[in-house]
C-alpha positions as CSV (number, residue, x, y, z in Angstrom):
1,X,-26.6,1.1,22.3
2,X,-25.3,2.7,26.0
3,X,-22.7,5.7,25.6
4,X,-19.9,3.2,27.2
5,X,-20.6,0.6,24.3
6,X,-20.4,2.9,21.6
7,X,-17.5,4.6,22.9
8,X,-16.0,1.0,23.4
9,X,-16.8,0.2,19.6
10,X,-14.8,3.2,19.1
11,X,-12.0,2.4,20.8
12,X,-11.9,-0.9,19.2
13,X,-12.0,0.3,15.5
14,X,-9.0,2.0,16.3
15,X,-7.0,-1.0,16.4
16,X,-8.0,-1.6,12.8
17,X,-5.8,1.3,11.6
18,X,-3.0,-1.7,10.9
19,X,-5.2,-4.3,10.4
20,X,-5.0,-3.2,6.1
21,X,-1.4,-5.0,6.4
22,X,-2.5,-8.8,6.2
23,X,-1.4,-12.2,4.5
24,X,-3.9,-14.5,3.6
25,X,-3.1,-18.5,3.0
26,X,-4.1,-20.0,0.7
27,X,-4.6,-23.5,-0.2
28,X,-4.9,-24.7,-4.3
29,X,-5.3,-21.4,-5.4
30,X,-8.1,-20.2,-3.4
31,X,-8.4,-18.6,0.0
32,X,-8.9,-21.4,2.6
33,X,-12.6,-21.0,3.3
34,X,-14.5,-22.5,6.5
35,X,-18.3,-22.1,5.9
36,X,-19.4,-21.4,9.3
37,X,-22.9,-19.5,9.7
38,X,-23.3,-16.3,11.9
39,X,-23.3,-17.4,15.2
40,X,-22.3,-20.9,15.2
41,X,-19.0,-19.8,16.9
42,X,-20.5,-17.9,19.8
43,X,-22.2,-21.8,21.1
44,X,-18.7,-22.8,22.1
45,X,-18.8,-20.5,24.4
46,X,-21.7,-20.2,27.1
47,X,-21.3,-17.6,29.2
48,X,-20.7,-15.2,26.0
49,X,-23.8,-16.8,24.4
50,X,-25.8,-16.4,27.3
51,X,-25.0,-13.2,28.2
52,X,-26.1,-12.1,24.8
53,X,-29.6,-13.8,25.2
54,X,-30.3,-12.0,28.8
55,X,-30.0,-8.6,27.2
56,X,-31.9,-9.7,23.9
57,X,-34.8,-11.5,27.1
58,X,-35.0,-8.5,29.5
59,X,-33.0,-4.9,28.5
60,X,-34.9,-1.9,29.2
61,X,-34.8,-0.7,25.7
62,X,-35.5,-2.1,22.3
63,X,-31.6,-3.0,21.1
64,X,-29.9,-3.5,17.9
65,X,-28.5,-7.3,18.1
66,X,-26.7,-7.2,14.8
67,X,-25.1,-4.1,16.1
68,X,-24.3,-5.5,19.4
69,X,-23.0,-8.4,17.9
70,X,-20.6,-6.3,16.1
71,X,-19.4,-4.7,19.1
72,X,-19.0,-7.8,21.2
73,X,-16.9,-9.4,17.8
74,X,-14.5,-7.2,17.7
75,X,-14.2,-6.6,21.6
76,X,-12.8,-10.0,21.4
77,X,-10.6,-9.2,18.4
78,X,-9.0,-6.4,20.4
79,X,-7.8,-9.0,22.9
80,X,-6.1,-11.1,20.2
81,X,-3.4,-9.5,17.8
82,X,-3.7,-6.5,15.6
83,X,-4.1,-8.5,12.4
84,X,-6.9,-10.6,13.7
85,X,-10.0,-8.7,13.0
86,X,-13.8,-9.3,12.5
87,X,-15.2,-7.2,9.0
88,X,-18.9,-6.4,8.7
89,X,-20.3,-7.2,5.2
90,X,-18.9,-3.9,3.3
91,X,-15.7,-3.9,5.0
92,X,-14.8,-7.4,3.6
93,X,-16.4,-6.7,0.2
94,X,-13.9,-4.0,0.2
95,X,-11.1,-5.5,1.4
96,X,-11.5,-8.7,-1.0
97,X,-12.0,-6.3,-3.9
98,X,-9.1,-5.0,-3.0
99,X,-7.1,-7.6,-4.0
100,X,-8.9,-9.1,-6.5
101,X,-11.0,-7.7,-9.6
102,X,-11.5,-4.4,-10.9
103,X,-14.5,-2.5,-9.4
104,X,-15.1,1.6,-10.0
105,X,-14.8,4.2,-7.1
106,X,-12.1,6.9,-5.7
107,X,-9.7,4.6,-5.1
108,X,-8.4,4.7,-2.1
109,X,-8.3,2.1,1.6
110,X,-9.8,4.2,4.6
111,X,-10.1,3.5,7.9
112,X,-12.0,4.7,10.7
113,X,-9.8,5.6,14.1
114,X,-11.6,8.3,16.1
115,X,-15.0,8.6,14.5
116,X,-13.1,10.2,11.2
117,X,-11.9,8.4,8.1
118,X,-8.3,8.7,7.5
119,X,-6.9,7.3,3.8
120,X,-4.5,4.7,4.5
121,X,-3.5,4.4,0.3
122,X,-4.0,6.4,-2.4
123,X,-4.0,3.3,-5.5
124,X,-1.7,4.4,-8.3
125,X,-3.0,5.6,-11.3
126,X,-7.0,5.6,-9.9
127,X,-9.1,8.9,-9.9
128,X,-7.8,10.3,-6.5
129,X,-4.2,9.3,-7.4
130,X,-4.5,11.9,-10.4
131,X,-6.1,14.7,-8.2
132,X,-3.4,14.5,-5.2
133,X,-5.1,12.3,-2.0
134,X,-2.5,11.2,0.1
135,X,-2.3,8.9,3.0
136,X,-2.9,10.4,6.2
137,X,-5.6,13.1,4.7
138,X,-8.8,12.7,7.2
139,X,-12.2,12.8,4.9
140,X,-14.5,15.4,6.0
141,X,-17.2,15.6,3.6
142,X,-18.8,13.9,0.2
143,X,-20.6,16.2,-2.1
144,X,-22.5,17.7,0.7
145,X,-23.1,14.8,2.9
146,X,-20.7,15.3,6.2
147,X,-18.9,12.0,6.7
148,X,-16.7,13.1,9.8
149,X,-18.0,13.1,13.9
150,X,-21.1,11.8,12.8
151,X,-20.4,8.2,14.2
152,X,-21.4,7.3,10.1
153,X,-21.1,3.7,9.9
154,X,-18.2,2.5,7.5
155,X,-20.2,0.6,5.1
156,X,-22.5,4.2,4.7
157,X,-19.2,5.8,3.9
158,X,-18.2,3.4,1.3
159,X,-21.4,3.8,-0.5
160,X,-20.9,8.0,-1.0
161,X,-17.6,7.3,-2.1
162,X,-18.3,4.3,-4.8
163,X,-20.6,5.2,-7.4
164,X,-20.9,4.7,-11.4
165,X,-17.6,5.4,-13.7
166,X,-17.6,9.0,-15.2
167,X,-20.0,10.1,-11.8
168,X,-18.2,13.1,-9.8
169,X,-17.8,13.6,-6.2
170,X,-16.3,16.7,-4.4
171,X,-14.4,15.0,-1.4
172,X,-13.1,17.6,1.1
173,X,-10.5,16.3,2.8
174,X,-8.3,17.9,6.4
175,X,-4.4,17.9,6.0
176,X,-3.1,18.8,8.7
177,X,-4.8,22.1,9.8
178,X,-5.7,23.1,5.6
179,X,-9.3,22.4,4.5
180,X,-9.1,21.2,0.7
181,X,-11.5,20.0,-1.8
182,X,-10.9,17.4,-4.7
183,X,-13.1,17.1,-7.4
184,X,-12.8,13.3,-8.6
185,X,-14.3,11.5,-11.4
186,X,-14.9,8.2,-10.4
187,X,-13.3,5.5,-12.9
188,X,-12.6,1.6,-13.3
189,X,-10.0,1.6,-10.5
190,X,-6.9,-0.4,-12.0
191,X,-6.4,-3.2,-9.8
192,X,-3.3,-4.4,-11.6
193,X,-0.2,-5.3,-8.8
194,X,2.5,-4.6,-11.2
195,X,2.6,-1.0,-11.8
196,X,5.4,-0.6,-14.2
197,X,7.9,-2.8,-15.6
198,X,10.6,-1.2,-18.0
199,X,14.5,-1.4,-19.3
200,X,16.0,1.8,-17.5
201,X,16.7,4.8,-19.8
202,X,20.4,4.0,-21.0
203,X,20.9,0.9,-19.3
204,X,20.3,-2.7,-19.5
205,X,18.9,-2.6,-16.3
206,X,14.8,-3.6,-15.9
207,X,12.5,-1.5,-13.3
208,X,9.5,-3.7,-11.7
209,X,7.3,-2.2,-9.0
210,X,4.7,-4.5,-7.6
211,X,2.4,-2.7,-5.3
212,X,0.9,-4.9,-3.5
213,X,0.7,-9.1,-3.8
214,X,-2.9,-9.6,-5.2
215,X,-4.6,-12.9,-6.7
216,X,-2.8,-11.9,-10.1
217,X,0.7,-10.7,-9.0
218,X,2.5,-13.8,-10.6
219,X,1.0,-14.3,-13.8
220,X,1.6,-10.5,-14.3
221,X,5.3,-11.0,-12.9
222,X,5.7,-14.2,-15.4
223,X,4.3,-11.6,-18.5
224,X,6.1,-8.6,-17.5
225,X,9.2,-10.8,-17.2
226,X,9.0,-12.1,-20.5
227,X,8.8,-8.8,-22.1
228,X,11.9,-7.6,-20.2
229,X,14.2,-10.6,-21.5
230,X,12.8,-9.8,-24.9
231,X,14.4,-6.5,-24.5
232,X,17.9,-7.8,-23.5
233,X,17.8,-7.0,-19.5
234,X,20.8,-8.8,-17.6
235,X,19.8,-7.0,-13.9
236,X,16.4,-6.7,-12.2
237,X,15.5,-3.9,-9.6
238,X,12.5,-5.3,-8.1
239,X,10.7,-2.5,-5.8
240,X,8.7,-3.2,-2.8
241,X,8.8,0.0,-1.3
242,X,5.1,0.8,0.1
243,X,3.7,-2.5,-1.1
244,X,2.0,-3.6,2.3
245,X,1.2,-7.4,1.2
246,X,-1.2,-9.6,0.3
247,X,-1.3,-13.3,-0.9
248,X,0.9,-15.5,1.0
249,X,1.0,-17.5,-2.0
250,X,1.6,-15.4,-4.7
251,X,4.9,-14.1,-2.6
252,X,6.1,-18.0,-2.3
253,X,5.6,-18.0,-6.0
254,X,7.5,-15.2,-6.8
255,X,10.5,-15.9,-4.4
256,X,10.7,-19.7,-6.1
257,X,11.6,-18.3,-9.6
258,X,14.4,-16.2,-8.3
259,X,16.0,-19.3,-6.2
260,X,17.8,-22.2,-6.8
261,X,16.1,-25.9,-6.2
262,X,16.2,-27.0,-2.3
263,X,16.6,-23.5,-1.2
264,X,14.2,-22.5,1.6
265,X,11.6,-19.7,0.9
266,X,9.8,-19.6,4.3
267,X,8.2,-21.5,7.1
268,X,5.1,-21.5,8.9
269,X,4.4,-22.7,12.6
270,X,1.3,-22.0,15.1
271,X,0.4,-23.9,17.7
272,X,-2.7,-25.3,15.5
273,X,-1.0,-25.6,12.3
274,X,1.9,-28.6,11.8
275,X,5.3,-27.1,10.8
276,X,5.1,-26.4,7.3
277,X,8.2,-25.7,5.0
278,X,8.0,-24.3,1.5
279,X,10.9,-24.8,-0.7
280,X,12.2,-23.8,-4.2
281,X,11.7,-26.5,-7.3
282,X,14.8,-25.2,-9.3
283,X,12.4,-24.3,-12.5
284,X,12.5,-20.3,-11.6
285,X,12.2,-18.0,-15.3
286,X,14.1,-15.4,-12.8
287,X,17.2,-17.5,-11.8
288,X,18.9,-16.0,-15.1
289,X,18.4,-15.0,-18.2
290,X,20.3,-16.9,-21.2
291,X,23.9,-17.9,-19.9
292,X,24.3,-15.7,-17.2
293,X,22.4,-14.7,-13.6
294,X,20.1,-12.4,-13.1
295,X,21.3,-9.8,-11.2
296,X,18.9,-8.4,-8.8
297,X,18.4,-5.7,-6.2
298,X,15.3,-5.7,-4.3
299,X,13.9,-2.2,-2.7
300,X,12.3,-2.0,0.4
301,X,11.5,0.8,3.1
302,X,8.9,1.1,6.3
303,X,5.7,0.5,4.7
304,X,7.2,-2.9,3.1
305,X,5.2,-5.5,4.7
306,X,3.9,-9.3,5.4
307,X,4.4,-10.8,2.0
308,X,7.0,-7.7,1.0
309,X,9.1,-9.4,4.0
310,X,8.6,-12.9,3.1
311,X,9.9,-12.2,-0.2
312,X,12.8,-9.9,0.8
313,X,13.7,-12.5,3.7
314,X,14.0,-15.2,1.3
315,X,16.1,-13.6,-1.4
316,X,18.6,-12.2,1.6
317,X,18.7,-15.3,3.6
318,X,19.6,-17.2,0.4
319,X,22.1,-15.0,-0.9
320,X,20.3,-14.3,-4.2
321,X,20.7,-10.6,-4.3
322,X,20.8,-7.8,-2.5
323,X,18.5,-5.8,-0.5
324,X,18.3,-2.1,-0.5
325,X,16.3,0.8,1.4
326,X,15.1,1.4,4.6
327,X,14.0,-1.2,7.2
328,X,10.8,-2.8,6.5
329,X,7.3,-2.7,8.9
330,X,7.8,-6.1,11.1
331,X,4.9,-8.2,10.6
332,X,5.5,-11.8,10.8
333,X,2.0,-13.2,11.2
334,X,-0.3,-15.2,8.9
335,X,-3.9,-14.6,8.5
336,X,-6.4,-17.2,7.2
337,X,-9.6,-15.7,6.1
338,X,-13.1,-17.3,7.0
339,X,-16.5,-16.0,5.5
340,X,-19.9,-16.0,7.6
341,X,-22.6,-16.5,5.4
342,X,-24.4,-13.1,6.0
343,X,-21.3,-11.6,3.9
344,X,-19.5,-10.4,7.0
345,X,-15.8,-12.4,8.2
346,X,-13.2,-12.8,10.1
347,X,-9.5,-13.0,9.4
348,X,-7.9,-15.1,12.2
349,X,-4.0,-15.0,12.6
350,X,-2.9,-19.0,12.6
351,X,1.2,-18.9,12.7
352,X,3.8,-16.8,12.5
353,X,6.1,-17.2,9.3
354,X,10.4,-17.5,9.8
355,X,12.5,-16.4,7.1
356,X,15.2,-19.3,6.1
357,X,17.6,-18.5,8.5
358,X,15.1,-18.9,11.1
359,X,14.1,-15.1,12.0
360,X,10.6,-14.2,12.9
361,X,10.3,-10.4,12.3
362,X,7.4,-10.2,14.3
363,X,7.7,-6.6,15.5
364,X,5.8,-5.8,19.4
365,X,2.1,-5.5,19.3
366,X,2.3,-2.1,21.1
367,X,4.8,-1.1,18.9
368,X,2.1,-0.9,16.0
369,X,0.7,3.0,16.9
370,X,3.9,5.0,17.2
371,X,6.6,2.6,15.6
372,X,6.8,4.6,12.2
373,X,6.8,7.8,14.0
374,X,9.3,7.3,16.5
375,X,11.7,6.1,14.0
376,X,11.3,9.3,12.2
377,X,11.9,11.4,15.3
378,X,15.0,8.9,16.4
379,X,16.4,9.5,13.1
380,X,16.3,6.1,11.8
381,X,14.7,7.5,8.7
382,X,18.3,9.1,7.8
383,X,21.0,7.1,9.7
384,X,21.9,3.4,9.7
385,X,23.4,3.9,13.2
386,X,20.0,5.0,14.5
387,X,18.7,1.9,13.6
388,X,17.2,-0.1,16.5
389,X,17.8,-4.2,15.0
390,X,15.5,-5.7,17.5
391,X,12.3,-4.4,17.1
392,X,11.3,-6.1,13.7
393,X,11.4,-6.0,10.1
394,X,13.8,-7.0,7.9
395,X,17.3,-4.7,7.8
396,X,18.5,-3.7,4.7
397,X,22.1,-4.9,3.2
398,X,22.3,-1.4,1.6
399,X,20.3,1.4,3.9
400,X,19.0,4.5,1.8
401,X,18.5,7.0,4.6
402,X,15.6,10.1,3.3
403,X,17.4,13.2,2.0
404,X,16.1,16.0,4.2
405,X,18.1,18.3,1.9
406,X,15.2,19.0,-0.4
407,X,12.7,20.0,2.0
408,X,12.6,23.6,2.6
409,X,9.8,25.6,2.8
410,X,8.3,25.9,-0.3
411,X,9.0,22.4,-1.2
412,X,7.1,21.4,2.0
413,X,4.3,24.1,1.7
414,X,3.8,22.6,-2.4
415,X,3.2,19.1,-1.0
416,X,0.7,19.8,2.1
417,X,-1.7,21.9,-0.3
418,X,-0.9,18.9,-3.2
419,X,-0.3,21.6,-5.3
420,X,2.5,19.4,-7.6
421,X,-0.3,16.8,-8.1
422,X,-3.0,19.4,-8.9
423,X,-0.9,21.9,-11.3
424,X,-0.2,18.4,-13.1
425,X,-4.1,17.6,-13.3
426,X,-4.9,21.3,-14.7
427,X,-2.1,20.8,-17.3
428,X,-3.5,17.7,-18.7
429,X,-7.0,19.4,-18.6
430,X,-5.7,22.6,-20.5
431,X,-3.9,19.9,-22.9
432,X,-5.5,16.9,-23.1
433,X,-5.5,16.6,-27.0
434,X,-1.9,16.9,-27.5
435,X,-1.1,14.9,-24.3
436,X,-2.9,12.1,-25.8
437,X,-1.8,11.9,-28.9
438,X,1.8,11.5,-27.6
439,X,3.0,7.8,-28.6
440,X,7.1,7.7,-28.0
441,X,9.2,9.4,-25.4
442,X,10.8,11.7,-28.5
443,X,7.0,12.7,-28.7
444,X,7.1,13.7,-24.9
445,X,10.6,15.6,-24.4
446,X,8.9,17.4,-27.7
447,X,5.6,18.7,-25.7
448,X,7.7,18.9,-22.3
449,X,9.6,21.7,-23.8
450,X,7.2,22.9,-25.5
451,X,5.8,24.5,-22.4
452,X,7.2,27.0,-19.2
453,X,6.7,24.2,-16.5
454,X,8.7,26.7,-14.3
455,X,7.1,29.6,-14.2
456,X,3.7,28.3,-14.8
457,X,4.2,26.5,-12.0
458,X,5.4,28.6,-9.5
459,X,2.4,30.9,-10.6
460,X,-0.1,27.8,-9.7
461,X,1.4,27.6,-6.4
462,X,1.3,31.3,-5.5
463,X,-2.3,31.4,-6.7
464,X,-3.3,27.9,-4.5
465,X,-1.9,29.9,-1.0
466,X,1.8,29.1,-1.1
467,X,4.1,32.1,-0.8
468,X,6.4,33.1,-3.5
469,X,9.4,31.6,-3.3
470,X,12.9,33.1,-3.0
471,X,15.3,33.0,-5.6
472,X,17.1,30.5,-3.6
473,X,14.2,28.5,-2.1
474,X,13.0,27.6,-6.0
475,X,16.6,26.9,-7.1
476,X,17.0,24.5,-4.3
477,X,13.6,22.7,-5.2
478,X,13.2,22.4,-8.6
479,X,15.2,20.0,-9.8
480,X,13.3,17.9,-7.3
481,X,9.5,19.4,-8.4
482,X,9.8,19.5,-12.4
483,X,10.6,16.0,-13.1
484,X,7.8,15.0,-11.0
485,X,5.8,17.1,-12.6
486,X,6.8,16.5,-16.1
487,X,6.3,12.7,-14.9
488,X,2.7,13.1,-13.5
489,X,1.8,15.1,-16.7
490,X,3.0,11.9,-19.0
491,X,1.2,9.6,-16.6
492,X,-2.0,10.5,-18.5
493,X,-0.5,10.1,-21.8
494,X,-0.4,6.5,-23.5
495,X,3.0,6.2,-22.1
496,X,1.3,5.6,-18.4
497,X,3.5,4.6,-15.5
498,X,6.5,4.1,-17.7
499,X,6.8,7.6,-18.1
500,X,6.6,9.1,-14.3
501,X,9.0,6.4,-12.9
502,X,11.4,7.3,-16.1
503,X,10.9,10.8,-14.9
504,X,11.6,10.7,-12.1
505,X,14.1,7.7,-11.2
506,X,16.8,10.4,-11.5
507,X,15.9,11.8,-8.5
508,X,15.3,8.4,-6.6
509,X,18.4,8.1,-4.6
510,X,17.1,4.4,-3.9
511,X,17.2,3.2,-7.2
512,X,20.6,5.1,-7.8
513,X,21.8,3.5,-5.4
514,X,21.2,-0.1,-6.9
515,X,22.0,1.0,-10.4
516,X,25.4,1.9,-8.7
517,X,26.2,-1.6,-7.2
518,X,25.1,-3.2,-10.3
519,X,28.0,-1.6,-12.0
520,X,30.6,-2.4,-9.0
């Protein structure tokens, strides 16, 4: 392939960076599948098809044509929207696993802007959850294989990073300017969308984060429900902060059993697809519990996306509860997902949803590289009035600004080196006996004071490159760092996700916020 193609193919896999944020349709359960061979698109049009036998009949040198296909598939793609994409045969293995059945690895989505691998998630509770990957962290090396500026193709990258449960890779990683290695077990990556639901500590208030809308998000809503009601909830906070979609479906499902019969949950329109208008049946489990509603407060922030907004539009619009964080990512489109029988795909955006009230939050195409950025530096992170309305997503009733407070710079230096996340992994090395054996949250408080957190910790960090802290720098930060700590340690134990979001929900101003306007 010339210099100017692969620098082209380059250039084009760039525009993939957002293209992780998608909503599939689907039709009786199942994604709406078209089966179309390789190249039986390419005959409706000539010119394309014929340019593509002259260089296969008469260029100089010998070629690649499945490689040159690629390029010319998603030069196309780059012309359409940024959710319309082409997927090579790994890249959609991926991406369906993603969202469907367990499979074992790292556990993370990557994607490859600039000839490097950047992690776009870090899934909760998998093996490079535990050891601290964040997103944003560009992946340099596995084992010894370099991985970075080597123009690697993706699916060769996917294969160093899966591999058998219980196998170890060292992954070094760049964050920032810091080099830093991770070693990482790989594991069964838990593929469950719920990732906690639990009464409050002291309340009769349930917690339910879904992190993403997968093929199983609404029978493991329906379960979780159940076991909530058995425990005597009368509110709901149901998060969506960070959950970027998924299912199209499952999100009409779960809106319908929060809303009343006749009310309107969304509606489809492209200029191939017939106006299409889904509506609730009045048989929702969610629409109260017993004699009396079910309050709820749905969370939301920037990275709440696609089916996130279709829910959150739908319970606003209607007037079913309230909605509380930041403003959410802006993408009002609809993919359909097609399958080319040499494993590779395509996912084709086919209409653009409208929440009830008609809006489509559609935010601008060029928008899509910076937007998250610039609202950081224009300060709509931490003020409502910075907030620009017209460029997408849906707007919080409540807005939960960040609190830059707690940043100084210890707190920051901790988090760049992951040094919380790793101090948290050597403890439950050190004490993995005792940590599993605990079986009730009396047991926990018992073995969490059982131990210096504080000045172990701050040891850990001194030790990992971070300078000492001041007397004042540590007072201002701890109360932030230990219950994260304490949380990540219990993480491990049979209490799982429960315990780190009880840990730490005392120091998520969001969910304070909502337990405050359920009591008002």
């Amino acid at each position: 392939m010339s210099k100017s193609n692969r620098n082209f193919f380059i250039a084009v896999i760039l525009s993939f960076f957002v293209g992780v944020l998608l909503t599939l349709v689907l039709t009786n359960g199942k994604i709406r599948r078209a089966k179309i061979e390789a190249y039986t698109a390419v005959a409706h049009w000539p010119k394309l098809n014929l340019i593509m036998n002259q260089i296969s009949a008469n260029y100089v040198d010998t070629i690649n044509v499945e490689s040159l296909t690629d390029v010319a598939a998603n030069a196309v793609f780059k012309a359409l929207d940024p959710h319309s994409m082409y997927m090579p045969p790994e890249e959609k293995k991926s991406s369906d696993e993603s969202l469907a059945a367990n499979f074992e690895g790292i556990g993370i989505t990557f994607n490859v802007p600039e000839d490097t691998a950047v992690v776009i998630s870090v899934i909760p509770g998998g093996p490079s959850s535990k050891v601290g990957l964040l997103p944003g962290d560009k992946l340099i090396k596995a084992d010894s294989v370099v991985v970075a500026g080597v123009k690697m193709p993706q699916d060769d990258m996917v294969r160093h990073f899966k591999g058998p449960k219980d196998s170890k890779v060292k992954m070094t990683v760049l964050r920032g300017d810091e080099t830093i290695v991770f070693d990482i077990i790989r594991d069964k990556i838990p593929m469950n969308s719920i990732d906690a639901a639990f009464v409050i500590n002291g309340t009769s208030t349930g917690y339910m984060r879904l992190s993403k809308f997968s093929e199983s998000s609404y029978r493991e809503f329906i379960k979780s429900l159940a076991i909530l009601e058995e425990k005597g909830i009368t509110d709901l906070i149901f998060d969506l902060r960070d959950n970027t979609g998924g299912y199209f479906e499952q999100a009409v499902l779960l809106a319908n059993e929060f809303l009343a019969q006749g009310d309107t949950i969304v509606y489809l329109k492209g200029l191939h697809r017939d106006l299409k208008i889904y509506q609730a049946n009045g048989k929702g489990l969610a629409l109260s519990l017993g004699d009396k509603p079910l309050g709820l407060k749905v969370l939301v922030n920037e990275y709440s996306a696609s089916s996130s907004e279709i829910f959150a539009g739908a319970i606003q619009d209607n007037h079913r509860g309230e909605i509380i964080g930041r403003r959410t990512f802006g993408k009002g489109l609809v993919q359909e997902s097609i399958p080319f029988s040499d494993g590779s795909g395509i996912r084709l955006t086919v209409s653009r949803y409208y929440t009830p009230s008609g809006r489509c939050i559609q935010k601008p195409y060029d928008k899509y590289e910076t937007d998250i950025y610039s609202r950081y530096i224009h300060g709509e992170m931490v003020s409502r009035d910075s907030v620009k309305v017209d460029e997408g997503g849906i707007m919080p009733d409540v807005f939960v600004g960040i609190d830059t407070t707690r940043a100084n710079d210890f707190h920051i230096a901790v988090n760049k080196k992951s040094v919380i996340m790793r101090f948290s992994n050597s403890l439950f090395q050190r004490d993995k006996e005792k940590i599993l054996a605990i079986k009730s949250f009396s047991d926990a408080e018992k073995y969490i004071s059982s131990i210096n957190i504080e000045n172990q910790f701050v040891e850990y960090a001194v030790k990992s490159g971070v300078p000492r802290p001041t007397p004042q720098e540590w007072n201002e930060a701890k109360d932030y760092i230990l219950p994260h700590i304490e949380g990540l340690v219990l993480r491990y134990s049979p209490l799982g996700e429960e315990a780190y979001y009880q840990y730490v929900i005392p120091m998520d101003d969001t969910i304070q916020e909502a337990l405050k306007r359920f009591t008002k």
